[in-house]
LUMSE-138433 format. One record per residue (C-alpha): y, x, z; residue in three letters; residue number from 0. Coordinates in pm, 1 decimal. Last residue first. Example, Ala and Ser with C-alpha at 12.3 -4.5 7.8 and 13.67 -1.06 7.14 Angstrom:
// residues 2
-106.0, 1367.0, 714.0, Ser, 1
-450.0, 1230.0, 780.0, Ala, 0
***
This chain:
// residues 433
12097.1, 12153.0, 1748.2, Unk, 432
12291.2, 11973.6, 1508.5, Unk, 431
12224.7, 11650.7, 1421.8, Unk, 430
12177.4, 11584.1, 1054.4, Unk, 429
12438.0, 11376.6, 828.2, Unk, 428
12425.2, 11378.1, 432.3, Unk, 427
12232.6, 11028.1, 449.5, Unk, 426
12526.2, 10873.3, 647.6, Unk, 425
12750.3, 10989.2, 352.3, Unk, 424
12589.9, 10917.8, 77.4, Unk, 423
12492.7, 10551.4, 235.4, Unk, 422
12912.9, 10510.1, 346.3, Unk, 421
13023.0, 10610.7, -20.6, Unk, 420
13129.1, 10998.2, -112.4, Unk, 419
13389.2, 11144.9, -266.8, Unk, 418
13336.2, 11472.6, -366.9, Unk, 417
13531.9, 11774.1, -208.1, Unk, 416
13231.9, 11895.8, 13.0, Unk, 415
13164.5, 11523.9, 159.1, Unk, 414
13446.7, 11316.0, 74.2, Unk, 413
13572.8, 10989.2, 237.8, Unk, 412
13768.9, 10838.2, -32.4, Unk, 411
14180.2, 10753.4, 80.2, Unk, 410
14308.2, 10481.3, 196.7, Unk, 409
14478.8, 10670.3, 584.1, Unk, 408
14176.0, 10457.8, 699.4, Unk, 407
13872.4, 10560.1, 489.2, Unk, 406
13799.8, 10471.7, 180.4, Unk, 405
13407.9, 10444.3, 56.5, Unk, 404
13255.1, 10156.1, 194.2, Unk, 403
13050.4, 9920.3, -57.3, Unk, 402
12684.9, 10043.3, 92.4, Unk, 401
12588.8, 9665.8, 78.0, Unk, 400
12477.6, 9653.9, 407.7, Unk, 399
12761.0, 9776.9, 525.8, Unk, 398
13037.5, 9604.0, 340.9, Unk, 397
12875.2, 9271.1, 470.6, Unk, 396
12878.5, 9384.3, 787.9, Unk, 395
13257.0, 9290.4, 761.6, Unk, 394
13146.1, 8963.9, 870.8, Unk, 393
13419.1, 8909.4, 1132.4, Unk, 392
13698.4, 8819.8, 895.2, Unk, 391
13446.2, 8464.4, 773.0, Unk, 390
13437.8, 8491.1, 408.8, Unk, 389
13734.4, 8529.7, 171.0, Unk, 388
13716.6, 8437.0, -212.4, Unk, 387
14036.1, 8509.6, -413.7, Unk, 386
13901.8, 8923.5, -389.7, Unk, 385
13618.3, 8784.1, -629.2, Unk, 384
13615.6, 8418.7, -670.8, Unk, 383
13259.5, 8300.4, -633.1, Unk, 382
13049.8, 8503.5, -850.6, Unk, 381
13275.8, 8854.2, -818.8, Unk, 380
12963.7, 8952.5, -666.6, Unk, 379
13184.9, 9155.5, -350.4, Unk, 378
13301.8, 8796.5, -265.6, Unk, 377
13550.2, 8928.9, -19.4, Unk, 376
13605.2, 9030.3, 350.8, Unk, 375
13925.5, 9061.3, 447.3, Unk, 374
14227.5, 9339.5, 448.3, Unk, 373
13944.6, 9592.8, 500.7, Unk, 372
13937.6, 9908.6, 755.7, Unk, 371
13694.5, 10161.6, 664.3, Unk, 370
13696.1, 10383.4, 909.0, Unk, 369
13557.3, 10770.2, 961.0, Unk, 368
13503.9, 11015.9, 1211.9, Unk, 367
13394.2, 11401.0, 1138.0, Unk, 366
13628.7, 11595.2, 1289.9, Unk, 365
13715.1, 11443.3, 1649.1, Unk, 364
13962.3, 11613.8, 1774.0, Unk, 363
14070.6, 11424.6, 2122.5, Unk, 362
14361.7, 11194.7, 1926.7, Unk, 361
14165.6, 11095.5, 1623.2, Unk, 360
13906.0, 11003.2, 1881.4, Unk, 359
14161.7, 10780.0, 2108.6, Unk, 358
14301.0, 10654.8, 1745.5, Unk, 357
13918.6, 10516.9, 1651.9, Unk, 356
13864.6, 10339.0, 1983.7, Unk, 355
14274.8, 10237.2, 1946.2, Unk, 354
14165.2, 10029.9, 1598.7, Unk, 353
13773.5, 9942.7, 1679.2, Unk, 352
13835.9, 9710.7, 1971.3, Unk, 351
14128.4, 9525.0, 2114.0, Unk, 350
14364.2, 9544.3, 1750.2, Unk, 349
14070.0, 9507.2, 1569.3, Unk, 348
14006.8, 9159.0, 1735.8, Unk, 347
13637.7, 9061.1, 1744.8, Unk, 346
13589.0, 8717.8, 1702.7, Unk, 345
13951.6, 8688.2, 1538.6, Unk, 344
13818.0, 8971.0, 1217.4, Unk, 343
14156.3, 8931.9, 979.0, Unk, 342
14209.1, 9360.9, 948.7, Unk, 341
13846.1, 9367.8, 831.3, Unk, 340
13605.6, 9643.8, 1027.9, Unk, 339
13352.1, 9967.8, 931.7, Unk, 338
13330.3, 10229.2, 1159.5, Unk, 337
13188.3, 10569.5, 1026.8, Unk, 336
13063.8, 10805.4, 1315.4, Unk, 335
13004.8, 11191.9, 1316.8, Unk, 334
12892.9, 11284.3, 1650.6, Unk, 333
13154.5, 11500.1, 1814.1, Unk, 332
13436.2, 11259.8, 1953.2, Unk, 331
13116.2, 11104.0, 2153.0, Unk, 330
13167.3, 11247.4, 2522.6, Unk, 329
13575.3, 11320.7, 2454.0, Unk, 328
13567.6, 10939.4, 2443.3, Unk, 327
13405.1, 10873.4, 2767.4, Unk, 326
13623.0, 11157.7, 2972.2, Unk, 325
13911.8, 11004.9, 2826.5, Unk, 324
13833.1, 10655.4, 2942.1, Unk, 323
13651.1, 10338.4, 2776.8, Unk, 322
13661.0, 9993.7, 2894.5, Unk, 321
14061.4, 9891.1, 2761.7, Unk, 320
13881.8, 10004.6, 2435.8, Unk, 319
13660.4, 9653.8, 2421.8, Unk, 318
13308.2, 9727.0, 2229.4, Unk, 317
13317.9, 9459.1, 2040.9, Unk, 316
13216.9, 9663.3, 1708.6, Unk, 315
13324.0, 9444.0, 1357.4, Unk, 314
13064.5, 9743.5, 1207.2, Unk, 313
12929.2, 10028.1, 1330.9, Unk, 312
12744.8, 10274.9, 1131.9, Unk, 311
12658.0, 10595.5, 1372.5, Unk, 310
12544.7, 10970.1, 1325.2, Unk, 309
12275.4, 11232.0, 1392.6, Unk, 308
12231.2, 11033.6, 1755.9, Unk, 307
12054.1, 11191.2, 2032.7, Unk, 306
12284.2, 11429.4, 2163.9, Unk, 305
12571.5, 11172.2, 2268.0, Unk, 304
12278.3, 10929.8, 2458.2, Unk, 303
12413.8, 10742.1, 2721.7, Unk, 302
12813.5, 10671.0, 2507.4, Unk, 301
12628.8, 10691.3, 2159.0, Unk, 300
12383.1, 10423.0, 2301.8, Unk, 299
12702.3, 10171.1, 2407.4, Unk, 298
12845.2, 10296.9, 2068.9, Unk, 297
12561.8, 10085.9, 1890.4, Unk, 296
12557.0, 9846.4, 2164.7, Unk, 295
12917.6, 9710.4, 2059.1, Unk, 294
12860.0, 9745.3, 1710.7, Unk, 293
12482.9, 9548.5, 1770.8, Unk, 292
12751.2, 9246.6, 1962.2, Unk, 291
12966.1, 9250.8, 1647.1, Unk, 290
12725.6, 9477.1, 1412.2, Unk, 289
12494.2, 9750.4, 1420.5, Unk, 288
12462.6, 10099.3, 1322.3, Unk, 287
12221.5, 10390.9, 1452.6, Unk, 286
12092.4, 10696.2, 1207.6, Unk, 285
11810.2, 10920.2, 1341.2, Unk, 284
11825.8, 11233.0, 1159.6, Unk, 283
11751.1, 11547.0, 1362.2, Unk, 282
11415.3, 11338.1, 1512.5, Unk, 281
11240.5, 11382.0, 1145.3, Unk, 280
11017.0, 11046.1, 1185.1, Unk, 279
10670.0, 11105.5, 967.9, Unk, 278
10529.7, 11160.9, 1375.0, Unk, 277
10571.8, 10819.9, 1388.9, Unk, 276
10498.3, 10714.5, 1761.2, Unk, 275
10715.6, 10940.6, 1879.2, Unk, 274
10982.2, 10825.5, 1726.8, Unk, 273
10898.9, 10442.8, 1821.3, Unk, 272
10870.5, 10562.9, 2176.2, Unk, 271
11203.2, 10667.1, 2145.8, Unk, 270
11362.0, 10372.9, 2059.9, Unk, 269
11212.3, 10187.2, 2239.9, Unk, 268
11279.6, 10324.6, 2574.4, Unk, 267
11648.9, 10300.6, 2414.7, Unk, 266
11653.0, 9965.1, 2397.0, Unk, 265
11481.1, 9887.2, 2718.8, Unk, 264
11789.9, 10142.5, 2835.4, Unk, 263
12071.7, 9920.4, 2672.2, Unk, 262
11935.4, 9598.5, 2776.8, Unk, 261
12068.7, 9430.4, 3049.0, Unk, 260
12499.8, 9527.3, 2979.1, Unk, 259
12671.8, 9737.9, 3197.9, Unk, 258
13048.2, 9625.5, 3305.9, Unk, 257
13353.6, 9687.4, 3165.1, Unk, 256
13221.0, 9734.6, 2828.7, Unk, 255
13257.0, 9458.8, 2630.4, Unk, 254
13013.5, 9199.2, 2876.2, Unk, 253
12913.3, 8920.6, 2767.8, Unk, 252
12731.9, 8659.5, 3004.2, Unk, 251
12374.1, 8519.8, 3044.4, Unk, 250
12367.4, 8687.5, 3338.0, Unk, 249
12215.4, 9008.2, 3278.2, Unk, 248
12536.7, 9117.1, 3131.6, Unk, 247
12409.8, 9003.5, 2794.3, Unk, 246
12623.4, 9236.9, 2542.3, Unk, 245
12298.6, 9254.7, 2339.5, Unk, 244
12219.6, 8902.7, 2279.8, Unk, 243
11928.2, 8702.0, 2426.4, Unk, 242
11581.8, 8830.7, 2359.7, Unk, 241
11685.6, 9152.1, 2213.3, Unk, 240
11605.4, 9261.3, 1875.2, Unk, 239
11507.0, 9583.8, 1731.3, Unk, 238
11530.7, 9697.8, 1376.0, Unk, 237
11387.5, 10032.7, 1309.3, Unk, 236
11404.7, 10157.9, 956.1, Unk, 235
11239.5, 10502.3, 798.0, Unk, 234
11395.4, 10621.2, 528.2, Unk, 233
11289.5, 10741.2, 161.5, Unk, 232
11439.9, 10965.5, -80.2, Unk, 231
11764.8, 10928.1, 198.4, Unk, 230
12005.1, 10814.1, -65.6, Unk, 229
11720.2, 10639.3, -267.6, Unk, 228
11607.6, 10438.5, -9.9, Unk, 227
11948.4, 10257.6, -41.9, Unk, 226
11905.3, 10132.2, -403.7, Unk, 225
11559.8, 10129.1, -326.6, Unk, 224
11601.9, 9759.4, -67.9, Unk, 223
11468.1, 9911.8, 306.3, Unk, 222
11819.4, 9895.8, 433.4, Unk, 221
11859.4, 9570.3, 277.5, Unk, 220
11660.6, 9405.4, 558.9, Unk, 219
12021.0, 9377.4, 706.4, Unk, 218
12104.8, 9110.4, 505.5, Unk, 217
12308.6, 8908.7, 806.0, Unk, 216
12017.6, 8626.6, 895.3, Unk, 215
11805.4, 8790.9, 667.5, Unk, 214
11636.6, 9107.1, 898.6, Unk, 213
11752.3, 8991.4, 1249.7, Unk, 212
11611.3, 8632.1, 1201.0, Unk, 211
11267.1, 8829.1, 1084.9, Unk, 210
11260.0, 8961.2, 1423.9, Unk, 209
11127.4, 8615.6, 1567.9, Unk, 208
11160.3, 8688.6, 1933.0, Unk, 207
11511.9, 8585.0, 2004.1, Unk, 206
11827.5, 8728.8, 1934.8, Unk, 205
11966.9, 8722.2, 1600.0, Unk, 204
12324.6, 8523.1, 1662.6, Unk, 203
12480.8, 8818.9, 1851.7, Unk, 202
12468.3, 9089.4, 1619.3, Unk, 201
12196.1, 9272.0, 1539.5, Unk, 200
12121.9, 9637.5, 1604.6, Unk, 199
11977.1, 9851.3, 1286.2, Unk, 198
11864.5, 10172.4, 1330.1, Unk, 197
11786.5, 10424.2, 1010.1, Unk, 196
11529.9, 10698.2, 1075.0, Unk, 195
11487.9, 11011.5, 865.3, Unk, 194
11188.3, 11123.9, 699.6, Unk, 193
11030.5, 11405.2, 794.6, Unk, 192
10769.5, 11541.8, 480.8, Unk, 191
10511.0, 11379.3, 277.3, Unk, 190
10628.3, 11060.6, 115.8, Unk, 189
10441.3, 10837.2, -62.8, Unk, 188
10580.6, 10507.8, 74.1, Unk, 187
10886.3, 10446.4, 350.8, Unk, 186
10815.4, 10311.1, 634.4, Unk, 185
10919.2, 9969.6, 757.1, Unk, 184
11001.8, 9810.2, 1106.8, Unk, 183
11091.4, 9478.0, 1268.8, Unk, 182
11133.3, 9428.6, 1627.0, Unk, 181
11055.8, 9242.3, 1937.7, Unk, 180
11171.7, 9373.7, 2284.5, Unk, 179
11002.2, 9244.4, 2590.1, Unk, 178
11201.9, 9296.4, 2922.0, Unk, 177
10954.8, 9334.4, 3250.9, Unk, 176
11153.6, 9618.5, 3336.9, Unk, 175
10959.7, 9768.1, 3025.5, Unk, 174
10839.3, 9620.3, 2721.8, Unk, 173
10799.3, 9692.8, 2350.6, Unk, 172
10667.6, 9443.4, 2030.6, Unk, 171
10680.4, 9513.4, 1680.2, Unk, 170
10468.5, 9285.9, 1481.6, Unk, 169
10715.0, 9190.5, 1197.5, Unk, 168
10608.6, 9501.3, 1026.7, Unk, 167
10849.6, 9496.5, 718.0, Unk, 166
10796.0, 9507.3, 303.4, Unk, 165
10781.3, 9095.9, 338.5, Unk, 164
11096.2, 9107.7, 431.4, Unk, 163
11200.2, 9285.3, 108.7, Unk, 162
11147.6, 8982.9, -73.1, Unk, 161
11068.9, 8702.9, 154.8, Unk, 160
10789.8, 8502.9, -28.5, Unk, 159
10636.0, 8169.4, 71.2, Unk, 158
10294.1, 8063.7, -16.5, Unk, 157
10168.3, 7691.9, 21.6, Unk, 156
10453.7, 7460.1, 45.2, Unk, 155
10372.2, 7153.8, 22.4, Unk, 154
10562.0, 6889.9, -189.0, Unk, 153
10487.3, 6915.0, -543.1, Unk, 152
10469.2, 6643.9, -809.4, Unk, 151
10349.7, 6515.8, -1110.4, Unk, 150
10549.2, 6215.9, -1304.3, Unk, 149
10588.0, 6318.5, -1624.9, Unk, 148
10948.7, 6449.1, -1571.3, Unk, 147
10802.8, 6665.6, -1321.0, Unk, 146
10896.1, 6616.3, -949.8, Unk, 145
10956.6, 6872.4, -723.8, Unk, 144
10946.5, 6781.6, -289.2, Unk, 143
11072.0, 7057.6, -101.1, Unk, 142
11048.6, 7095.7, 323.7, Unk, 141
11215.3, 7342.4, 518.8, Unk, 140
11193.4, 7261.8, 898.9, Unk, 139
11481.0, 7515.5, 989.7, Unk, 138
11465.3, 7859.2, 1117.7, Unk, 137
11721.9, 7953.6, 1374.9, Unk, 136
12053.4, 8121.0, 1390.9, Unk, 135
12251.1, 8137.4, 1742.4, Unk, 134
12149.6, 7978.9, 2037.7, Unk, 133
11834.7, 7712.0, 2026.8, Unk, 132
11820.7, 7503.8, 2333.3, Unk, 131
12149.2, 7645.7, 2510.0, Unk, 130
12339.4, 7587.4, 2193.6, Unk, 129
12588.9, 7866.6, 2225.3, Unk, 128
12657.6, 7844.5, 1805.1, Unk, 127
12393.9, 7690.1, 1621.8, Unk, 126
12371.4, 7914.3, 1279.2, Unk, 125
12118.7, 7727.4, 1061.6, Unk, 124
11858.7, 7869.4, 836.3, Unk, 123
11647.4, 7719.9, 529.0, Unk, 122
11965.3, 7714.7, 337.2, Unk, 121
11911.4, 7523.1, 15.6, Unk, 120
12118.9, 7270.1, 167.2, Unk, 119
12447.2, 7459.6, 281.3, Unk, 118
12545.0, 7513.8, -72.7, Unk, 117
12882.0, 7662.7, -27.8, Unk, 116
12803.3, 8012.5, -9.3, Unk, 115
12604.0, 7987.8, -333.0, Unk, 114
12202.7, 7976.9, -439.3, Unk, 113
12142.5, 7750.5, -709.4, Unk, 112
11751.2, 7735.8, -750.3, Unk, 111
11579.5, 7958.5, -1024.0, Unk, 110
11259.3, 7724.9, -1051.2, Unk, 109
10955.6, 7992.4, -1181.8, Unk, 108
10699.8, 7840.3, -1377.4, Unk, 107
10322.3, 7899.4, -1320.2, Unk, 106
10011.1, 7917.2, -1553.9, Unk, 105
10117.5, 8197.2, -1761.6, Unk, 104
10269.5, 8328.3, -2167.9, Unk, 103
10513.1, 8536.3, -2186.8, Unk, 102
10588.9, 8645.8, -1835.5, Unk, 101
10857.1, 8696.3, -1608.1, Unk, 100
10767.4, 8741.4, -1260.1, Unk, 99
10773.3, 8518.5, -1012.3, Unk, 98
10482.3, 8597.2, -797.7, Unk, 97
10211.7, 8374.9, -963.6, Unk, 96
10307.9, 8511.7, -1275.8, Unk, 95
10592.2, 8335.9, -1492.5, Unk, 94
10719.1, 8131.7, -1731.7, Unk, 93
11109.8, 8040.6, -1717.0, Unk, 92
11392.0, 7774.7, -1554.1, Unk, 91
11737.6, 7890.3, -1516.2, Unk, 90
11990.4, 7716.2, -1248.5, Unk, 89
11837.0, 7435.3, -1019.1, Unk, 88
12062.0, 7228.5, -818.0, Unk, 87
11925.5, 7098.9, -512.4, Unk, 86
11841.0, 6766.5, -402.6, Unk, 85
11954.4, 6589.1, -107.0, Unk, 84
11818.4, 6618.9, 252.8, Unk, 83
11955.0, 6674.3, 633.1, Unk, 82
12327.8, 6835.4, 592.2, Unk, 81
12449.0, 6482.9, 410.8, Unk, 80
12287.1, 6309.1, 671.1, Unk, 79
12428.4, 6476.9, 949.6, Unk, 78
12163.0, 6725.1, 1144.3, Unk, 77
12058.8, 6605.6, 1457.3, Unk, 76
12002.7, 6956.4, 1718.9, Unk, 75
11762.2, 7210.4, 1781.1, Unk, 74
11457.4, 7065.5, 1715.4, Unk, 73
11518.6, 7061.4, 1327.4, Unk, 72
11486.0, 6909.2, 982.0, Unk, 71
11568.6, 6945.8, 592.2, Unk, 70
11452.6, 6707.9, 332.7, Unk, 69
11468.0, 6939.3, -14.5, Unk, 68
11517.4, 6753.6, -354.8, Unk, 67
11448.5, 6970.8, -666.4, Unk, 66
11375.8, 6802.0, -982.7, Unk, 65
11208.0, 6903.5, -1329.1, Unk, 64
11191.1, 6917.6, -1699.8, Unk, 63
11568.8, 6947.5, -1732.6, Unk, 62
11535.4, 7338.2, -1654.3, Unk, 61
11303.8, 7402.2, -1961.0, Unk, 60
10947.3, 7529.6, -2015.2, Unk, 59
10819.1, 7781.3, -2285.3, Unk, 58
10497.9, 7950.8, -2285.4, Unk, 57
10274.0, 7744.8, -2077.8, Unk, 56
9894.8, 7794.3, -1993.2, Unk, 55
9695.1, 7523.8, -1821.6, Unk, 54
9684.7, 7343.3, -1503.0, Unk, 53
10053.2, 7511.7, -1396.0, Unk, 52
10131.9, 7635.3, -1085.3, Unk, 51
10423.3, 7576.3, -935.5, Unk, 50
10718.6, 7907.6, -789.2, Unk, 49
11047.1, 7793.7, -618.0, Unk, 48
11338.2, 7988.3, -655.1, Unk, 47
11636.7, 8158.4, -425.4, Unk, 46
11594.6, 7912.9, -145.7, Unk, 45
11928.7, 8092.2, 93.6, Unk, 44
11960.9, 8306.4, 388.6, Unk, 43
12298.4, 8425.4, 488.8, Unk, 42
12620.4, 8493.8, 331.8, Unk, 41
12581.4, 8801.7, 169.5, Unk, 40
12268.5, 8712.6, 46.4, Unk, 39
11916.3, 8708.7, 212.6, Unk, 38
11623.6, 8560.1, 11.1, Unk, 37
11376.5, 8301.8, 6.0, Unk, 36
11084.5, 8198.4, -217.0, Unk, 35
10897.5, 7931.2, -212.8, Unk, 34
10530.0, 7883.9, -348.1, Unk, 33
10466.2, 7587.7, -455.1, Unk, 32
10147.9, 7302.0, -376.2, Unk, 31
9853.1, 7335.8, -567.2, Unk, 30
9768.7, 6963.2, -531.6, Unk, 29
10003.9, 6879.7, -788.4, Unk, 28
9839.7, 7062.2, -1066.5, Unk, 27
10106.6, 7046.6, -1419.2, Unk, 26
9957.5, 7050.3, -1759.9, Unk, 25
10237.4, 6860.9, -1904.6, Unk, 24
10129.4, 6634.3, -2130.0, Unk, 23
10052.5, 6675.0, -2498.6, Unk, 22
9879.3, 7004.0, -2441.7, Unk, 21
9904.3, 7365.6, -2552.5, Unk, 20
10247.7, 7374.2, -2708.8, Unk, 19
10470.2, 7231.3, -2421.9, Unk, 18
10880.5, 7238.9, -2431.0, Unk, 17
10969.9, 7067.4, -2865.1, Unk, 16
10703.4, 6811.7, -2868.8, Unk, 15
10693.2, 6720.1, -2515.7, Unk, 14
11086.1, 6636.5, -2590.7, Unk, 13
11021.1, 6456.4, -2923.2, Unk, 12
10750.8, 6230.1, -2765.9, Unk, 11
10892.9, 6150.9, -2473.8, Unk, 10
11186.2, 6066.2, -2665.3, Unk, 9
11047.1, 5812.7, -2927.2, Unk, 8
10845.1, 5651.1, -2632.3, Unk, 7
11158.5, 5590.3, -2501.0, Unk, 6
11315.7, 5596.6, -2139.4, Unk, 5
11201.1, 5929.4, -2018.1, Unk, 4
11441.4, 6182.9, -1895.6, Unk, 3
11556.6, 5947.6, -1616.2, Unk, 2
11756.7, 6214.2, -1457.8, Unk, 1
11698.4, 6226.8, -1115.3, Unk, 0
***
């Protein structure tokens, strides 16, 4: 920490120049903070943190506090360096007790550093096969924020998950004596059908904590209005298994050759959740997922070819070797956009989306599309544009942030002559009857 007050002389000039209402800072450390987290393309990540203020501010600066976060877990010893430290804060401003910007208030709004490469103020953790805790789980998440003055906060009391916080985390479905959890929002105000959007994770979301399979990968971005706006409202469904979706039944994958556990739970639920909300239109259900969701999302296309009005997948692991003529000419009708990066080594285009979508090409389909991506880059320009390249497998990323538009041959996919991006085009689909 920055030891901000050494003289009298200072202390004085700097409360002079950040507070007008007191000569202290009217800070409340037993109100705790409110934290807010968010999904990027990365993952999840401490966006800001929220304090409330004794008395009314109107001005406030970033040196005037500190950030230091002690992370913990039951899944495994983090490494000191991974564990706690303090976290780089970015813009400091006045603001309502939900973070907005405000004039004059009693809380301030932290704007934390959030980048790719800032592993601490990520209050998730990715842990592989670990039989305890497999794939990405919620961390003990614990800030401490010091005023210059001397007050500090360190419990959280509110936390905020924007557009997670717009889902039903309730969901629950069983049958077979297999329990299903899943996430789902509805759209506001609207009158008429709506259609449905489907969202499979991939295969470090299982569990029972559906808000994993919203912000581990950004797929809660579905709901976000810039997306909403192609359907004028949408419906989203996102289920998650307890395991992973290729789960043979024996706690092994399974691309195809053999059936996986949870296809026809999955589809139980699906319906049932149709006919549960009547506000569904059932000619425009929408199905994408990635990696291991990919591989279930044609998995459903190959049971269910009438059901579908079209399908997303991305980095799909569903293993060509496994499908046959009679599969392909089963689903070369329903219009399906696959979305992949030439440098994916989980899921090897090569074994997977590349001879799925020539076999297709081959049998007439009419209405299939792929984006296929050298890598996957820092679409923010923030962190090195095109320079930057993430993990090959997470072309999801493209996906959620509607950012497909060329198809394989690298031209634009066009709907009546325009060209179209992947949200335009998914929303322009409608099963035919």
């Amino acid at each position: 920490m920055k030891k901000l007050l050494l003289t009298a002389i200072w202390t004085s000039l700097f409360l002079t120049s950040c507070f007008t209402k007191s000569e202290s800072y009217p800070l409340d450390p037993d109100q705790g903070y409110t934290l807010v987290i968010e999904g990027f393309d990365w993952g999840a990540a401490a966006s800001k943190v929220i304090l409330t203020m004794q008395e009314k501010v109107s001005e406030v600066q970033v040196e005037d506090f500190e950030v230091h976060v002690k992370r913990a877990t039951d899944c495994s010893a983090l490494h000191a360096h991974d564990a706690e430290g303090r976290l780089r804060i970015h813009h400091a401003y006045v603001s309502d007790e939900k973070g907005a910007t405000v004039s004059e208030g009693k809380h301030v709004t932290l704007v934390l550093v959030a980048t790719p490469h800032d592993r601490l103020n990520a209050p998730m953790m990715y842990f592989g096969q670990n039989p305890k805790c497999p794939g990405n789980r919620w961390l003990d998440f614990n800030l401490s924020i010091r005023g210059t003055d001397g007050h500090t906060w360190d419990k959280e009391i509110n936390r905020i998950m924007p557009l997670i916080d717009d889902f039903d985390l309730s969901g629950r479905f069983t049958q077979d004596n297999i329990t299903l959890s899943y996430a789902s929002f509805a759209p506001a105000n609207v009158e008429d059908k709506r259609p449905l959007i489907i969202w499979l994770h991939g295969g470090g979301e299982g569990g029972d904590d559906p808000s994993i399979a919203l912000i581990a990968n950004r797929a809660a971005n579905y709901a976000a209005p810039e997306i909403q706006a192609y359907f004028e409202g949408a419906h989203v469904l996102v289920p998650q298994s307890p395991t992973f979706w290729m789960d043979n039944g024996k706690g092994q994958y399974t691309r195809g050759e053999v059936d996986d556990m949870y296809h026809h739970v999955l589809m139980a639920l699906i319906k049932e959740f149709v006919r549960e909300n009547q506000s569904i239109d059932p000619n425009r259900i929408y199905i994408g997922g990635c990696s291991n969701g990919g591989y279930m999302t044609l998995k459903l296309l190959l049971e269910h070819p009438d059901y579908f009005a079209a399908a997303f997948p991305s980095a799909l692991a569903y293993f060509a070797e496994n499908l046959n003529p009679a599969d392909i000419n089963r689903i070369k009708d329903i219009p399906i956009w696959f979305i992949h990066s030439k440098d994916d080594e989980v899921t090897a285009a090569d074994q997977t989306v590349v001879p799925v979508y020539h076999m297709l090409m081959e049998a007439g389909a009419g209405n299939v599309h792929f984006s296929f991506f050298d890598h996957v880059v820092d679409i923010t320009n923030q962190f090195g544009g095109n320079d930057h390249h993430y993990n090959g497998h997470f072309s999801w990323i493209y996906s959620h942030t509607n950012k497909c538009q060329l198809d394989f041959d690298g031209k634009p996919v066009k709907v009546d002559g325009q060209p179209i991006t992947l949200m335009g085009w998914l929303a322009s689909q409608k099963r035919a009857h």
